[in-house]
VEXDREN-2710 file (C-alpha; in Angstrom, 1 decimal):
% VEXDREN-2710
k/r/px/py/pz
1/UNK/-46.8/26.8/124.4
2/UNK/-50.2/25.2/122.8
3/UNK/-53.0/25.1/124.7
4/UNK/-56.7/23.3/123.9
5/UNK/-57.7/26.9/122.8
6/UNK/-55.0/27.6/119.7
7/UNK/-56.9/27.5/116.6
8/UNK/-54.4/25.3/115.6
9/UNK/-55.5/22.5/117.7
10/UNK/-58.7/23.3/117.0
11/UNK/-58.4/22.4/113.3
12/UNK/-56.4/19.7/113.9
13/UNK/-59.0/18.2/116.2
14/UNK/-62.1/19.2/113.5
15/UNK/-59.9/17.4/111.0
16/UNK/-59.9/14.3/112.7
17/UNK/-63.4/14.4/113.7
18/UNK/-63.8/14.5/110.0
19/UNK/-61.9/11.6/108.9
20/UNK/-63.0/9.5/112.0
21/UNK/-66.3/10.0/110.6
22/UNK/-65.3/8.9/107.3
23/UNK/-63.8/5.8/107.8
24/UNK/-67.2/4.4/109.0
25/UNK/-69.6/6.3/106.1
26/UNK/-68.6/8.5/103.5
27/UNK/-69.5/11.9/103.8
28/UNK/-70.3/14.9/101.5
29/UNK/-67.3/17.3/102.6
30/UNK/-66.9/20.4/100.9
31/UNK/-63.8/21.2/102.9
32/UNK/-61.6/20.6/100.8
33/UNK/-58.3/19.4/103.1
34/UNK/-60.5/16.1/103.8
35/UNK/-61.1/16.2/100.0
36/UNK/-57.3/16.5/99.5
37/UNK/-56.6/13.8/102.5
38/UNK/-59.4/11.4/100.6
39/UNK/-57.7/12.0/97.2
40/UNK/-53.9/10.7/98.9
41/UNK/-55.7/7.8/101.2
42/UNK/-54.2/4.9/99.3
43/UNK/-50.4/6.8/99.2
44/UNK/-51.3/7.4/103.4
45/UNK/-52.7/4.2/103.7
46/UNK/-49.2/2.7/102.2
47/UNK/-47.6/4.4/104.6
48/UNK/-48.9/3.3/107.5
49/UNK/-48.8/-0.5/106.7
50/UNK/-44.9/0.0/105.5
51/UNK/-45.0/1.4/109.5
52/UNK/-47.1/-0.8/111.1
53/UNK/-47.1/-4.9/109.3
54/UNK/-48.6/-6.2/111.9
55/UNK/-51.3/-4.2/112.3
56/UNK/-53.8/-4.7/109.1
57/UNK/-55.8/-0.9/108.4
58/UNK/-59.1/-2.6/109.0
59/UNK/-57.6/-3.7/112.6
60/UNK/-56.2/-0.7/113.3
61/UNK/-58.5/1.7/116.3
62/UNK/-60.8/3.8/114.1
63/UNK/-59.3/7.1/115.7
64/UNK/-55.7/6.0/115.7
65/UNK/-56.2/5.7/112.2
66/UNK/-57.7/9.1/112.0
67/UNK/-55.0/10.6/113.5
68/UNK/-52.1/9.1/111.5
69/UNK/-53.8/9.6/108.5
70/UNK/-54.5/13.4/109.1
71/UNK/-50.8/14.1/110.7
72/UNK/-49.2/11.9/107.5
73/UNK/-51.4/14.0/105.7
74/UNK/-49.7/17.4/107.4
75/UNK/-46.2/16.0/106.8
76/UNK/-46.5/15.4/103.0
77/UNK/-48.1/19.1/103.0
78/UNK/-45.4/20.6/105.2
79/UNK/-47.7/22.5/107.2
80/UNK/-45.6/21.8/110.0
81/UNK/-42.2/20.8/111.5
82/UNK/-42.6/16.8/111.6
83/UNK/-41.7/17.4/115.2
84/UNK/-44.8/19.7/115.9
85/UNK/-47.5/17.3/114.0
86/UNK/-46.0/14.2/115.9
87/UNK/-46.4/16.1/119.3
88/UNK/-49.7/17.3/118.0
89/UNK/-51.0/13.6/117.0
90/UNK/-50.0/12.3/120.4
91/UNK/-51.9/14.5/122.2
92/UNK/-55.2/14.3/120.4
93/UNK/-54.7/10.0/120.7
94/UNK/-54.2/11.1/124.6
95/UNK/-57.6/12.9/124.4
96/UNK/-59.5/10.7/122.2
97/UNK/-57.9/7.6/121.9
98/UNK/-57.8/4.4/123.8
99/UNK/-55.3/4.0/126.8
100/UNK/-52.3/2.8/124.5
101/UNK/-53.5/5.0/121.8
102/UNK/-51.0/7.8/121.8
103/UNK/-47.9/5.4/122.3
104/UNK/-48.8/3.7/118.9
105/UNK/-49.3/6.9/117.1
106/UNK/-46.3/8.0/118.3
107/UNK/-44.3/4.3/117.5
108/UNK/-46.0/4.5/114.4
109/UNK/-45.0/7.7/113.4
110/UNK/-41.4/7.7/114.9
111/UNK/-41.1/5.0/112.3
112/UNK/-41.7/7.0/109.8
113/UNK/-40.3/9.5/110.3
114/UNK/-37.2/8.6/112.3
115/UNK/-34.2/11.7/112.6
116/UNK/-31.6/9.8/109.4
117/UNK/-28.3/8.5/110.9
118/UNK/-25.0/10.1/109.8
119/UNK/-22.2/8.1/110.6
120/UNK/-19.2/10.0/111.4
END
């Protein structure tokens, strides 16, 4: 079970931090994972508005769009089971989001990445 202390959290959390703080200035990273995330923004970005019409980017809560953005980023890397990064990207939108945060992360990315139908 993950706790606030795995180091996998951790990162996760940093990571946001990081892109949060991006989307308002652009800052000289030398990580380079936010490098990588910057480089894919407009493939991310995409994404998210095939997800989420309605919601323009530049309307779209500063964190929430940190968070997507970062756990998008994880699926496309396969750092993770989707399952995992979802769980993971709800939870941080719980802790730093607004109050309906973390149930449009998690509409947004169920979207995306909704289990495929078989029909039997």
């Amino acid at each position: 079970m993950k706790t606030s202390k795995d180091p996998r959290h951790i990162y996760r959390r940093k990571m946001i931090k990081s892109l949060f703080a991006e989307s308002f200035h652009h800052q000289k990273s030398t990580d380079s994972e936010i490098l990588n995330i910057t480089a894919m923004l407009s493939k991310i970005d995409k994404t998210i508005q095939k997800a989420a019409p309605t919601w323009p980017l530049e309307k779209i809560n500063k964190i929430d769009l940190a968070i997507l953005r970062f756990a998008i980023y994880e699926v496309l890397k396969g750092s993770a089971p989707k399952k995992v990064i979802i769980d993971e990207a709800v939870e941080i939108a719980k802790e730093y989001g607004s109050e309906t945060s973390s149930s449009f992360v998690n509409g947004v990315l169920g979207t995306i990445y909704q289990p495929k139908k078989t029909h039997e």
